[in-house]
RODO-2510 file (C-alpha; in nm, 4 decimals, decimal comma):
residues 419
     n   res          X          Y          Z
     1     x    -3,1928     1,0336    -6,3794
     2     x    -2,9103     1,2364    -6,4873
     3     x    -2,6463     1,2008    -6,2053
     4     x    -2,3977     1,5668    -6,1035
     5     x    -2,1117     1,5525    -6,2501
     6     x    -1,9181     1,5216    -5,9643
     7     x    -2,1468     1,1619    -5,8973
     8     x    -2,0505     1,0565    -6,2653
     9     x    -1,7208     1,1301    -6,2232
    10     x    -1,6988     0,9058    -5,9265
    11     x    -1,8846     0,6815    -6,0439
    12     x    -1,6557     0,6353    -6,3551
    13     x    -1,3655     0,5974    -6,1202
    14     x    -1,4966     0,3066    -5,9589
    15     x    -1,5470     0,1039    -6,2658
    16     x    -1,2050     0,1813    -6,4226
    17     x    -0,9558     0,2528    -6,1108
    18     x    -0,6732     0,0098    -6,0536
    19     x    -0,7075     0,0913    -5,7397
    20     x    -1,0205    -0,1514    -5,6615
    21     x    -0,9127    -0,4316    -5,8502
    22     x    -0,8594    -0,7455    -5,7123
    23     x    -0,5547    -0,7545    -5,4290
    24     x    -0,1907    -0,8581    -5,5806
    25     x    -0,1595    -1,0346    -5,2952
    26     x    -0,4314    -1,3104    -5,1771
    27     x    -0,5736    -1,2162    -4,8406
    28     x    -0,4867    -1,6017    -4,7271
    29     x    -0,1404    -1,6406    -4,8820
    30     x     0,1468    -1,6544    -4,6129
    31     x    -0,0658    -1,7382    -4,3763
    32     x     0,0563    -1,9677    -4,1066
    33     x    -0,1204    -2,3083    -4,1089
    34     x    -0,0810    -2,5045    -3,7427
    35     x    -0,1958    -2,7624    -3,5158
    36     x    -0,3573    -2,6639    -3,2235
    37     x    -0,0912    -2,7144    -2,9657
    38     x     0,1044    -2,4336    -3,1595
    39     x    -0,1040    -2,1672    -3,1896
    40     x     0,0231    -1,9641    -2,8960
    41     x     0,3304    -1,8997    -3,1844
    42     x     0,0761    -1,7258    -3,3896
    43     x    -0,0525    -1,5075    -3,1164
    44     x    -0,1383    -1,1638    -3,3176
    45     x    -0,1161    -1,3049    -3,6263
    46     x    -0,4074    -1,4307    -3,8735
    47     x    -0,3509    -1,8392    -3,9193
    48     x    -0,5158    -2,1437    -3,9950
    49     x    -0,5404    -2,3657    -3,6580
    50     x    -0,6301    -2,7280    -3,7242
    51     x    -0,7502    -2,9832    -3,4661
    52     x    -1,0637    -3,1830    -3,3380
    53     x    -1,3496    -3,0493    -3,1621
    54     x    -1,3740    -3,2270    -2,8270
    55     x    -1,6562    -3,0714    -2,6722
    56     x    -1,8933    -2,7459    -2,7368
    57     x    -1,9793    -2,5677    -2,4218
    58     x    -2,1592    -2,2457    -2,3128
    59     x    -2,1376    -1,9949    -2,0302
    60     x    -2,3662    -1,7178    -2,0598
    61     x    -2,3120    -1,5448    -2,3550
    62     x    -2,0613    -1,6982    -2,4912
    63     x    -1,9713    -2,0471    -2,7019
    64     x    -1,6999    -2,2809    -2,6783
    65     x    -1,5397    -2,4545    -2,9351
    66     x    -1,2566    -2,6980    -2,7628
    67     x    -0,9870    -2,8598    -2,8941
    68     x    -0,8967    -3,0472    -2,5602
    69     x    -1,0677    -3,1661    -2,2607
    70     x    -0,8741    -2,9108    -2,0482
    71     x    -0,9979    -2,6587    -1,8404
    72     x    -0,9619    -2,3792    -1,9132
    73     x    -0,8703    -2,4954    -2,2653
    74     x    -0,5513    -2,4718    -2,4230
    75     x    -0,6186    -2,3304    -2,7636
    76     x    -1,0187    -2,2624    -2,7993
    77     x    -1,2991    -2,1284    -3,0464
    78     x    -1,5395    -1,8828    -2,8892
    79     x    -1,8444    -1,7601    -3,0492
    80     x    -2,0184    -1,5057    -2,8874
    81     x    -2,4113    -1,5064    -2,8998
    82     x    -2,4666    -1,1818    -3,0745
    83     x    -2,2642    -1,3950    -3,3841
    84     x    -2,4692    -1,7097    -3,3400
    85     x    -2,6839    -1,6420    -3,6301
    86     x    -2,4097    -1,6645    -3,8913
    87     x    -2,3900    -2,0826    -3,7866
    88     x    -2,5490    -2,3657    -3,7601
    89     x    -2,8684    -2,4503    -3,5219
    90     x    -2,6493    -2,6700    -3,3192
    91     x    -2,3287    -2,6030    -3,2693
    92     x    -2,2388    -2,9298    -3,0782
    93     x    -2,4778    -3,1830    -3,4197
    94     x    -2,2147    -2,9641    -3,6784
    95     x    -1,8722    -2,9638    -3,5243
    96     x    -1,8680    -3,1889    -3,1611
    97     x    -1,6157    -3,5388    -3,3317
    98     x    -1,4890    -3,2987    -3,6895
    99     x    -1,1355    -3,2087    -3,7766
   100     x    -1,2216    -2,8764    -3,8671
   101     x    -0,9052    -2,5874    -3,9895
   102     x    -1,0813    -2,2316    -3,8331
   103     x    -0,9268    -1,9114    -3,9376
   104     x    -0,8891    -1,6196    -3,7711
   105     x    -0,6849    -1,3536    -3,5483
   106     x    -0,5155    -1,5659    -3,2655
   107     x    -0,5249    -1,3727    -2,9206
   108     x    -0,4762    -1,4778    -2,5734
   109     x    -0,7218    -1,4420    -2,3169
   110     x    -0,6141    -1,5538    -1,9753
   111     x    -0,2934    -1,6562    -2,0917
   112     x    -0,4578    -1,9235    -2,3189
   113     x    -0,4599    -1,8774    -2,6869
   114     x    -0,8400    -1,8066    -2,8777
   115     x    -0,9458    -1,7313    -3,2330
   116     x    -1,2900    -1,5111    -3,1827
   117     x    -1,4937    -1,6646    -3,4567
   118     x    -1,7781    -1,4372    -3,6075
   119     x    -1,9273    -1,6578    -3,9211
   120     x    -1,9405    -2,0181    -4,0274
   121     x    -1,6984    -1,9061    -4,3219
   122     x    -1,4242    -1,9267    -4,0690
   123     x    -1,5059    -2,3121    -4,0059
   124     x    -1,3715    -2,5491    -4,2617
   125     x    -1,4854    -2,8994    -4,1608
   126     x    -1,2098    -3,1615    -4,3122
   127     x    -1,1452    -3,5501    -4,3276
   128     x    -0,8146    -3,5525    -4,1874
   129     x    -0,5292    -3,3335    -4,0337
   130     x    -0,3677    -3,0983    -4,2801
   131     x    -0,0130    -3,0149    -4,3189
   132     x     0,0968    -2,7355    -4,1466
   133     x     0,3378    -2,4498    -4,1816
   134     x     0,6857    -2,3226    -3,9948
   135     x     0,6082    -2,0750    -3,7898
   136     x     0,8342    -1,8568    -3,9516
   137     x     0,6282    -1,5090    -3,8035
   138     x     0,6805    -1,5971    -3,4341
   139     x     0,8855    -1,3291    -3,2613
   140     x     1,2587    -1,4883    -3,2467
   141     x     1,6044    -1,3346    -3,2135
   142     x     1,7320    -1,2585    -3,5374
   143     x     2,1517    -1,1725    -3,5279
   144     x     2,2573    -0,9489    -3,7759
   145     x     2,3531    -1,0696    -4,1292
   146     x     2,7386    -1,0119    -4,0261
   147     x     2,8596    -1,0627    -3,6597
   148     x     2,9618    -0,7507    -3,4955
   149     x     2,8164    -0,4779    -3,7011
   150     x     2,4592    -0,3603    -3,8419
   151     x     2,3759    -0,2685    -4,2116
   152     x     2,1547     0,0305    -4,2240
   153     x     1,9720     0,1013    -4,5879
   154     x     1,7050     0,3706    -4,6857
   155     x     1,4502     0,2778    -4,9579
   156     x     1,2222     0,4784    -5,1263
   157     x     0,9693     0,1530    -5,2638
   158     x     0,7384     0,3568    -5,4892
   159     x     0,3997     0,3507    -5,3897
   160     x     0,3480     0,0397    -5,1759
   161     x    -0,0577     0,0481    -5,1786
   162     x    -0,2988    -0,1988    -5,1506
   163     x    -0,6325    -0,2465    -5,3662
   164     x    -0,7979    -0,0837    -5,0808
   165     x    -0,9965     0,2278    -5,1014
   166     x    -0,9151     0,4536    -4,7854
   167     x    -1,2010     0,7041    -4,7446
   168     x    -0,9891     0,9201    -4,5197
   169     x    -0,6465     0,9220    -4,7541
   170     x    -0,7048     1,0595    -5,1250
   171     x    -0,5115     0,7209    -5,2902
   172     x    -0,8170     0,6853    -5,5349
   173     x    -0,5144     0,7552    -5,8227
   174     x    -0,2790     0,5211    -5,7200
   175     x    -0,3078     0,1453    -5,8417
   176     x    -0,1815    -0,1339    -5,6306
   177     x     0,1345    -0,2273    -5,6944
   178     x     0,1403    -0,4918    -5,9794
   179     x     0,2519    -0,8630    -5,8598
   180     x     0,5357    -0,8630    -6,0111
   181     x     0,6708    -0,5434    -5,9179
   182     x     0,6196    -0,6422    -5,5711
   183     x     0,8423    -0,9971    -5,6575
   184     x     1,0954    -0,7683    -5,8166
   185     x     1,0710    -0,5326    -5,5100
   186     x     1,1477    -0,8236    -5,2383
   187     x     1,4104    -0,9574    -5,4762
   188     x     1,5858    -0,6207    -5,4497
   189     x     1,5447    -0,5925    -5,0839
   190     x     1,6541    -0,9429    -5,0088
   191     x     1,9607    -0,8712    -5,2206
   192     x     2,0216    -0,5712    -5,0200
   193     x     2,0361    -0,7870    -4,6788
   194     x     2,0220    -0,5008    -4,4825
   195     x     1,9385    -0,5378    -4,1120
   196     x     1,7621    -0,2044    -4,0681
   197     x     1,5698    -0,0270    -4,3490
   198     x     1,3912     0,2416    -4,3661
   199     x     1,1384     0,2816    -4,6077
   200     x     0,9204     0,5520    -4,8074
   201     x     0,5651     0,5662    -4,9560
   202     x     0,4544     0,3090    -4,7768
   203     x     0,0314     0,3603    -4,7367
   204     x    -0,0123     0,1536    -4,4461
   205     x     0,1027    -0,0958    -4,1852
   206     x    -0,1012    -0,3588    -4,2212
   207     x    -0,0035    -0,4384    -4,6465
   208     x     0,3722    -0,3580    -4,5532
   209     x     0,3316    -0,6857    -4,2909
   210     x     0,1629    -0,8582    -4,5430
   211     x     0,4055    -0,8475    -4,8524
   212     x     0,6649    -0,9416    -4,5758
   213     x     0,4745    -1,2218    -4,4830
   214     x     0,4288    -1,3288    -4,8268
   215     x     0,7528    -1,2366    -5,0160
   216     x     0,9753    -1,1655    -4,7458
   217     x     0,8872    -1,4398    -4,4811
   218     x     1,2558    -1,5444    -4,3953
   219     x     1,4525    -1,2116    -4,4005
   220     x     1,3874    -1,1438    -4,0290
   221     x     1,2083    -0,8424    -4,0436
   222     x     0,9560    -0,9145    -3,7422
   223     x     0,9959    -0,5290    -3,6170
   224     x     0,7539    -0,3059    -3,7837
   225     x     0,7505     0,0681    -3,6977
   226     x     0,4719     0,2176    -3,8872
   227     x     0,2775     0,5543    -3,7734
   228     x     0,0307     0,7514    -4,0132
   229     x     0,1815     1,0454    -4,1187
   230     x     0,0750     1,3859    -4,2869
   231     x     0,0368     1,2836    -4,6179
   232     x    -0,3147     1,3640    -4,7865
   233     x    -0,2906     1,0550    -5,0335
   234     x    -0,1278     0,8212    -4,7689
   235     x     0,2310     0,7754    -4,8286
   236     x     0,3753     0,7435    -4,4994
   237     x     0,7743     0,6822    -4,3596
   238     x     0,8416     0,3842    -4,1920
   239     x     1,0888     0,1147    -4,0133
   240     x     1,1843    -0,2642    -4,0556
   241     x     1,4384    -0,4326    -3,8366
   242     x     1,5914    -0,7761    -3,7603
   243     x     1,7303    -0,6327    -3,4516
   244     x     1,5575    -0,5509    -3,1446
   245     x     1,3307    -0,1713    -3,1249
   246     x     1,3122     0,0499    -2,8143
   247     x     1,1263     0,4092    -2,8018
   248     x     0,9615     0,5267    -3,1160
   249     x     0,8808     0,9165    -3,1661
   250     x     0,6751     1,0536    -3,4200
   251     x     0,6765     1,4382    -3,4824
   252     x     0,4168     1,4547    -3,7273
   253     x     0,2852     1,6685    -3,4448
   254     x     0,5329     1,9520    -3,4569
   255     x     0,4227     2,2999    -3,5991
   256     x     0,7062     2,5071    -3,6857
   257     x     0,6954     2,8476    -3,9148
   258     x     0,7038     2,7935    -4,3575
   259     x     0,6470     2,9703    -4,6519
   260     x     0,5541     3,3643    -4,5727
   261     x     0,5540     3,3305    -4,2123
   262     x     0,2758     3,0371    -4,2372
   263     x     0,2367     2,7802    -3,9440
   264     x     0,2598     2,4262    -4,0593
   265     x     0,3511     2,0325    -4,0225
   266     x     0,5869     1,7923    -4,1678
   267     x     0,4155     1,6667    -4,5280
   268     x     0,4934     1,3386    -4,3653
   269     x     0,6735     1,2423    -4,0493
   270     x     0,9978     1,2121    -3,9456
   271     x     0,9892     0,9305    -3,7061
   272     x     1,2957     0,8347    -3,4793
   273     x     1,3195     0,4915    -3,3936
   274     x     1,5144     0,3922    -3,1113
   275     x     1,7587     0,0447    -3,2219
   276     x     1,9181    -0,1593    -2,9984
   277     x     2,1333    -0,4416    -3,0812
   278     x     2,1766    -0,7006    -2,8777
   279     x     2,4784    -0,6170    -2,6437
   280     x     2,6020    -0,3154    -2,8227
   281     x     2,5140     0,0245    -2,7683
   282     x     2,1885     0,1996    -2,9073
   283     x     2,1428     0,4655    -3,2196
   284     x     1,8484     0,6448    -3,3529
   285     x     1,7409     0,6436    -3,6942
   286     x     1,5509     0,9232    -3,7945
   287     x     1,3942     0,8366    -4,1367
   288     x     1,2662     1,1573    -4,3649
   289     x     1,0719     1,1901    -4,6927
   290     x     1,0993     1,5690    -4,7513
   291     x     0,8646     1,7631    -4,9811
   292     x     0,9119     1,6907    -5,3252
   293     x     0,9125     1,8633    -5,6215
   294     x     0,5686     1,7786    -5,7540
   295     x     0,4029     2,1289    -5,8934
   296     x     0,6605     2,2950    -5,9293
   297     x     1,0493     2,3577    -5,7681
   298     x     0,9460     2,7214    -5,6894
   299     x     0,6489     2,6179    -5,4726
   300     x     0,7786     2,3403    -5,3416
   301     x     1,1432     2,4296    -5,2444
   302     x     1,0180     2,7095    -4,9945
   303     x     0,8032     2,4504    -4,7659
   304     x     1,1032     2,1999    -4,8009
   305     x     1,3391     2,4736    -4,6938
   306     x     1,0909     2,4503    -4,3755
   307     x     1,1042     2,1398    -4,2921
   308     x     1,4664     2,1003    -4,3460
   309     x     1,5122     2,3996    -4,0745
   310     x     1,3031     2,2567    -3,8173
   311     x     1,4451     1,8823    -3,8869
   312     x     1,8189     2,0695    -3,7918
   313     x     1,6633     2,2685    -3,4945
   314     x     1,5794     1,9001    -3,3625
   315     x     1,8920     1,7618    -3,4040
   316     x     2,0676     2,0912    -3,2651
   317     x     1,8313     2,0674    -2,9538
   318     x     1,9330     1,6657    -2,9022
   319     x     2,2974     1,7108    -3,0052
   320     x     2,2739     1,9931    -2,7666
   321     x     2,1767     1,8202    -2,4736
   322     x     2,3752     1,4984    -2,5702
   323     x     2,7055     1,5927    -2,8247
   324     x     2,7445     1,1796    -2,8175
   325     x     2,4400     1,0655    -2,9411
   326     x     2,4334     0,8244    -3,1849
   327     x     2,2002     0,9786    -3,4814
   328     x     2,1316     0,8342    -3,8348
   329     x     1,9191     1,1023    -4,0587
   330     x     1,8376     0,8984    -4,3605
   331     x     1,5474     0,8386    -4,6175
   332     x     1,4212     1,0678    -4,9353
   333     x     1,5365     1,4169    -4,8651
   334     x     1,3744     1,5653    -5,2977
   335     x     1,6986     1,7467    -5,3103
   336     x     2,0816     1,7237    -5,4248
   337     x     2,3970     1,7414    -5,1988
   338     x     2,4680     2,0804    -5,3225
   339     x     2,1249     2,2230    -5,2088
   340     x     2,0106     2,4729    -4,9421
   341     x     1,7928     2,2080    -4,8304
   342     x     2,0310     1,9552    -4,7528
   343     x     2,3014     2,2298    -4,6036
   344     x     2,0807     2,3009    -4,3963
   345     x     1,9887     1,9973    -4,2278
   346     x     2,4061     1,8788    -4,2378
   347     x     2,4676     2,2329    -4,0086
   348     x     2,8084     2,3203    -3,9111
   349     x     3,0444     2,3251    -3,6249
   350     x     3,0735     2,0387    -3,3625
   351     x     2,7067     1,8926    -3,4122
   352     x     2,7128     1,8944    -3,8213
   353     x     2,6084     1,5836    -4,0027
   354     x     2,8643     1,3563    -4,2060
   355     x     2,7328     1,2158    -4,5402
   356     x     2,8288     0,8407    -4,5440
   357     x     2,8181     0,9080    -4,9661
   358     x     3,1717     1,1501    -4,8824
   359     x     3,3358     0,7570    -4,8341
   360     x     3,3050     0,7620    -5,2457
   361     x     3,5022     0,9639    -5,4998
   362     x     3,4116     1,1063    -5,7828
   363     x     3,0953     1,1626    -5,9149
   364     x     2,7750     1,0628    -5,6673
   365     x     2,5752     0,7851    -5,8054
   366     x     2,1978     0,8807    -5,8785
   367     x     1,9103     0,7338    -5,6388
   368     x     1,6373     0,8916    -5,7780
   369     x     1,6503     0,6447    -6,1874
   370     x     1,3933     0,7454    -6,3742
   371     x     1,3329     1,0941    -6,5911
   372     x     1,5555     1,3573    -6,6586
   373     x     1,6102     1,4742    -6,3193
   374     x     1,7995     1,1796    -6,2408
   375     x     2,0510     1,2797    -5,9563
   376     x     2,1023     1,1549    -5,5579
   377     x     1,8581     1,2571    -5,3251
   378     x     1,8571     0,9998    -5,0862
   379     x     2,1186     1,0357    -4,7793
   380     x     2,2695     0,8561    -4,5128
   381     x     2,3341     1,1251    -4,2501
   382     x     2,5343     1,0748    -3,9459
   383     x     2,5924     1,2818    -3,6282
   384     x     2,9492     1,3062    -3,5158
   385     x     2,9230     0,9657    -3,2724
   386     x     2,7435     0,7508    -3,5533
   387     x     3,0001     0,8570    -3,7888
   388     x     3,3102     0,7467    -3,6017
   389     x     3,1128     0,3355    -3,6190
   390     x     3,0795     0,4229    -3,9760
   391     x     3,2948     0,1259    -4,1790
   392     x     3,4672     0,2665    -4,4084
   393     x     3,3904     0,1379    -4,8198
   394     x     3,0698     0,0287    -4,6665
   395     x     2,8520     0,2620    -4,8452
   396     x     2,7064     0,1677    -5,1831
   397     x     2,3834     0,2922    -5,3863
   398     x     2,2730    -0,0099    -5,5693
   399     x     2,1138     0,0131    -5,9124
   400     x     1,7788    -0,0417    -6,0557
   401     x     1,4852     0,0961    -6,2435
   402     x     1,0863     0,0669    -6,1617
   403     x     1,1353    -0,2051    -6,4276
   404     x     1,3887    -0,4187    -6,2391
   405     x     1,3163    -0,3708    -5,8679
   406     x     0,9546    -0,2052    -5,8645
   407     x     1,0546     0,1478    -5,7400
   408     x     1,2079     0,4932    -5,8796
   409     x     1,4599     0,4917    -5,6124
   410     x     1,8122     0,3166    -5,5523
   411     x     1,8497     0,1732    -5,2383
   412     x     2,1254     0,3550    -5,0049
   413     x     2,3462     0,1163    -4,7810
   414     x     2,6624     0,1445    -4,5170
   415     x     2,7670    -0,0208    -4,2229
   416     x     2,8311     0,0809    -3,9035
   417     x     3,0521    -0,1465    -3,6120
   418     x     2,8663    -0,2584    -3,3473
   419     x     3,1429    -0,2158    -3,0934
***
């Protein structure tokens, strides 16, 4: 049968798309690996929980797998009956007296932690107790890298995107990122040491966790602000923090008016995330990724110009009702300091932005590092309050190449005092 060509051309896809190789990252690595008694420190988290099966009881529909003689039981296995087909006969001849390691999502039910179990796969049966892990992923206070103040950086990381194929974004053309560019990635960010970063092109939530869990596991970064955005092949805007999150806003939402008169959105987001250090006072951080350049300058400048309008119309109504809030615009804005776009969004008068990149002279350092249009387009904005914790010689754009850190962008960094 002679398949359509639109059929062949998927088809063709499938067998020679980067995209649905095998996953750079192994869906077990990082994992925690613990003891019973500690699983309530994986609560949320996929693990490894080790321990012997003391009993195997029933209550209607569902099975019991316990690990102590407790009731109810302090860390616990439960099968439901609909699942019972994917394991042994008899549930109390295979695993009642085994060391088993089970795998699974950890949740609490009843204030007592549970892994849901759904196949035999998840049940390793083993001679003895295995070593276990840190629980380096439980949710603990984290101070900032330096006492006193908070370093803020904005990183464009190039197409973060798993080996998954996402029927509802179009990131069929987009390979996962190689292994090693993701090692050369975290080695960049952990030489940044940033407290808060804000990150583009990131395709989803979920992988972003996971290469911190596996590359990144002792940096801190246990806050995760993640919403899908706009974007039709999945590059979204997004938030990690050692330091305590409050509210989150997303205004992927907003309409506002673009090219010829023409409703429309934001291509992505911009997303304002609320952070609050520990016994200092709060800021926002509204992190952009403007419309770039791809097809052309002349169509795309025009529905950048739009954005960048209704981004300064925001800040005009918040600065507005508040002239002392505490405001950090930062992230990829496609354009160059002297551009309409980015006058725009600074304003004038009382409420205009200050560009932490004015603390260097000379010429500004390129963050965009790869092509011929090298030039800076990533900002750190600040409204008139943020500015004034600014430290001065903080700011810095630190070097690289998609060779040596993984991404076409330079990381953007400064410092703001905490008091």
């Amino acid at each position: 049968m002679r398949l359509p060509k639109t059929a062949l051309s998927l088809f063709l896809l499938l067998l020679t798309n980067p995209v649905f190789a095998e996953s750079p990252i192994d869906p077990d690595e990082g994992r925690q690996h613990l003891n019973w008694p500690d699983a309530r420190e994986a609560v949320g988290e996929i693990a490894f929980i080790s321990g012997e099966i003391i009993n195997v009881g029933n209550a209607g529909r569902v099975n019991f797998l316990n690990f102590d003689s407790e009731r109810p039981g302090k860390f616990t296995g439960i099968i439901f009956e609909e699942s019972l087909s994917n394991f042994p006969d008899s549930l109390e001849e295979a695993y009642k007296g085994k060391i088993v390691r089970i795998r699974g999502r950890v949740s609490l039910y009843r204030d007592s932690p549970q892994i849901v179990l759904t196949s035999g796969d998840q049940i390793e049966i083993l001679d003895a107790l295995p070593e276990t892990t840190e629980a380096v992923h439980a949710k603990k206070p984290h101070p900032p890298a330096v006492a006193g103040q908070l370093t803020v950086a904005t990183y464009n990381i190039l197409n973060l995107f798993d080996s998954e194929d996402d029927p509802y974004h179009g990131d069929e053309g987009t390979p996962a990122k190689p292994r090693e560019q993701l090692q050369t990635l975290a080695d960049s960010i952990k030489a940044l040491n940033a407290d808060v970063i804000a990150f583009q092109e990131v395709e989803n939530r979920f992988y972003l966790e996971r290469f911190i869990e596996v590359f990144l596991p002792d940096m801190g970064y246990d806050n995760v602000v993640h919403f899908e955005g706009n974007d039709v092949r999945g590059i979204d805007v997004c938030l990690v923090s050692r330091v305590p999150i409050g509210p989150v806003r997303s205004h992927r939402h907003i309409t506002f008016t673009g090219p010829e008169g023409g409703q429309r959105r934001f291509n992505r987001d911009v997303l304002a995330v609320t952070i609050e250090p520990p016994n200092a006072k709060p800021f926002e951080a509204w992190i952009v990724h403007l419309k770039s350049n791809s097809g052309g300058r002349e169509f795309a400048e025009p529905v950048r110009l739009g954005e960048a309008r209704q981004l300064r119309t925001m800040l005009d109504q918040q600065l507005g009702d508040n002239p002392d809030a505490r405001i950090i615009v930062l992230g990829d804005f496609n354009d160059t300091w002297e551009s309409e776009t980015l006058n725009t969004i600074v304003g004038s008068g009382p409420w205009a932005l200050w560009s932490a990149a004015s603390d260097l002279e000379g010429e500004l350092p390129d963050t965009f590092n790869s092509g011929e249009y090298r030039s800076m387009i990533d900002f750190i904005l600040c409204s008139p309050a943020m500015a004034q914790a600014y430290k001065k010689g903080s700011f810095r754009v630190i070097p690289g190449s998609p060779e040596s850190t993984g991404s076409d962008h330079n990381p953007v960094v400064a410092t703001f005092r905490l008091e």
